[in-house]
C-alpha positions as CSV (number, residue, x, y, z in Angstrom):
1,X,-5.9,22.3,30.7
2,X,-7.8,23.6,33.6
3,X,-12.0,24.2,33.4
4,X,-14.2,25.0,36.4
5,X,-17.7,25.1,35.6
6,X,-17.9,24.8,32.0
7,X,-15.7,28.1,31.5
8,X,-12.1,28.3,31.1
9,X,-9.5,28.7,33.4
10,X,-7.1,31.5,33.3
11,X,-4.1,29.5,33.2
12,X,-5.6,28.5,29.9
13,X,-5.6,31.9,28.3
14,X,-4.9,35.5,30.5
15,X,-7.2,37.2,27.9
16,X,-10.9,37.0,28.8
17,X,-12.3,37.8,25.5
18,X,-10.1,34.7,24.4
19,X,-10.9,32.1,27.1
20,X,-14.6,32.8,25.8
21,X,-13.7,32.0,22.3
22,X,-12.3,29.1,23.6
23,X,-14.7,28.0,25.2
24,X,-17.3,28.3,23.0
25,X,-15.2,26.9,20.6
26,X,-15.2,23.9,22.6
27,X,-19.1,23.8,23.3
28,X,-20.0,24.0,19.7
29,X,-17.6,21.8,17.8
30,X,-15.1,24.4,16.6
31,X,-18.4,27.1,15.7
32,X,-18.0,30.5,17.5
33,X,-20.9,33.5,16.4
34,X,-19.1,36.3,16.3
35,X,-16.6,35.3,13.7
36,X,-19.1,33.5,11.5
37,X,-18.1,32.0,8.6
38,X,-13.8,32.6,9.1
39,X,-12.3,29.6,10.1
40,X,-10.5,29.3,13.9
41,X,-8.2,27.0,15.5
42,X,-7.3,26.7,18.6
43,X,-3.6,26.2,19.3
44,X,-1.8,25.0,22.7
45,X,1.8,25.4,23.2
46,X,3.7,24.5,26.1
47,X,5.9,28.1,27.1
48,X,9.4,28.6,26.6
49,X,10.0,30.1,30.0
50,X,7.1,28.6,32.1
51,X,6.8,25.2,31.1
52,X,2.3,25.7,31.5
53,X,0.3,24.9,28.6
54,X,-1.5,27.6,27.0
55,X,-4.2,27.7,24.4
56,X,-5.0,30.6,21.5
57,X,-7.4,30.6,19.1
58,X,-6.5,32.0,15.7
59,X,-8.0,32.4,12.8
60,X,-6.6,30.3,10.2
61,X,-6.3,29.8,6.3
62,X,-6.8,26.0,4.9
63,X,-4.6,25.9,1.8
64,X,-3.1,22.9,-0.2
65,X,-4.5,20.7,2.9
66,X,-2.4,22.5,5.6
67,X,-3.6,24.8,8.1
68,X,-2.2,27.9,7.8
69,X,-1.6,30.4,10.5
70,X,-0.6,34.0,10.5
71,X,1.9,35.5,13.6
72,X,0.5,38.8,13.3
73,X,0.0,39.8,16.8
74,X,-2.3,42.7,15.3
75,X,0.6,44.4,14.0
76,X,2.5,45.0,17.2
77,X,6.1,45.5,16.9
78,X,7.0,41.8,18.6
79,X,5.9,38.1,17.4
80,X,3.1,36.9,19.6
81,X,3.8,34.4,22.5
82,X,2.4,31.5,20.9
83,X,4.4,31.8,17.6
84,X,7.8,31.9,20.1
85,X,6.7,29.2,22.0
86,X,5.5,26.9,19.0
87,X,8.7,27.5,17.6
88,X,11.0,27.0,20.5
89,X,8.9,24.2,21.5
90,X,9.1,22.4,17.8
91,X,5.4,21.3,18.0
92,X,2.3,22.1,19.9
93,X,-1.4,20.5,19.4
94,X,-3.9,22.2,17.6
95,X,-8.1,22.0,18.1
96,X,-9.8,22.2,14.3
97,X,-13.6,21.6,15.1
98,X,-13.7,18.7,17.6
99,X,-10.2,17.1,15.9
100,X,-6.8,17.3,18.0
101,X,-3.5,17.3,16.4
102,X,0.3,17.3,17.0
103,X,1.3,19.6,15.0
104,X,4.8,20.9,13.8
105,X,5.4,24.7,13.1
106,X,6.8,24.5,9.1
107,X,7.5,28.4,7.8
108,X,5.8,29.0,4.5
109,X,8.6,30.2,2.1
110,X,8.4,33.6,1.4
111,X,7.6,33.2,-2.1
112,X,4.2,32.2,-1.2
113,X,3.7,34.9,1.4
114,X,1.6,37.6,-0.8
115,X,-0.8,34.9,-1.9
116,X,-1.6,33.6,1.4
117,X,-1.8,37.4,2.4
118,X,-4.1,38.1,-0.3
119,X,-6.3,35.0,0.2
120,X,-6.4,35.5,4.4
121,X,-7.3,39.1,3.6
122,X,-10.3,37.9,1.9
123,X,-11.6,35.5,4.2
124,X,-10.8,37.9,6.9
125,X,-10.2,41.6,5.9
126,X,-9.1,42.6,9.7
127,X,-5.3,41.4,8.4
128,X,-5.4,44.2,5.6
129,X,-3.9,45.9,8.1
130,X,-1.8,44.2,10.4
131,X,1.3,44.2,8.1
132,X,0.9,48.1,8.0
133,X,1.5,48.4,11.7
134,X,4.6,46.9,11.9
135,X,8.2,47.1,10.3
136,X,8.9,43.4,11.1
137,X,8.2,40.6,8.6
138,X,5.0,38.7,9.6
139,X,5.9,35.0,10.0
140,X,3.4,32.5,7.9
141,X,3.7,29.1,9.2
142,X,1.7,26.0,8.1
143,X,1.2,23.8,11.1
144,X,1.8,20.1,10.1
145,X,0.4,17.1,11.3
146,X,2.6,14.6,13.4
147,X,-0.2,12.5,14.1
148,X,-4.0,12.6,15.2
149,X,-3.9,13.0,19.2
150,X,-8.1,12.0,19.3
């Protein structure tokens, strides 16, 4: 992963608002202001079609010990790139406060979909309305541990 000055490369992240998070994320062992108290993660995946590494921070739900993520995309009509690439990929390493881990992507069986919806919505009540905007089932994956990477 490329940094230049304390900030973040773009091949990191394209998004600007995200290379920020990241690397304040970074700077203050896993704490960034503007999303207070919910939890973040940051997750690298290598890509599916161009082989570079590339970090995302999500916002996450710890449940039953796992880390629990959320492929919303914000409700847009496709899965986001990280979810496709984590999954294509079969693992990817994942930043909680200043811990690294291999992870692997495990889906959450539907069955325990609405509670995990119900309990992210609390913690975070920006999802309330991500499933709204879309037609397409939301994937819900716990990312497992392979082994720490620290």
């Amino acid at each position: 992963m490329q940094e230049t000055n304390g900030t973040v490369d773009e091949t990191v992240n394209s998004n600007a608002f995200n290379r920020g998070v990241i690397e304040e994320f970074r700077a203050n062992g896993g704490r960034v202001e503007s999303f207070g108290s919910v939890p973040l993660l940051l997750l690298s995946t290598r890509g599916r079609v161009s082989g570079l590494t590339r970090t995302t921070p999500l916002v996450h739900l710890v449940r039953d010990g796992r880390h629990v993520v959320f492929a919303a995309n914000g409700g847009a009509p496709v899965a986001p790139g990280w979810y496709r690439n984590l999954m294509a990929a079969g693992e990817g390493v994942v930043e909680v406060g200043t811990r690294r881990l291999t992870v692997r992507p495990e889906p959450v069986p539907e069955s325990e979909h609405e509670e995990l919806w119900r309990l992210q919505t609390e913690q975070d009540p920006n999802f309330a309305t991500f499933r709204a905007r879309t037609d397409r089932t939301i994937p819900v994956v716990a990312l497992v541990p392979v082994d720490d990477t620290d």
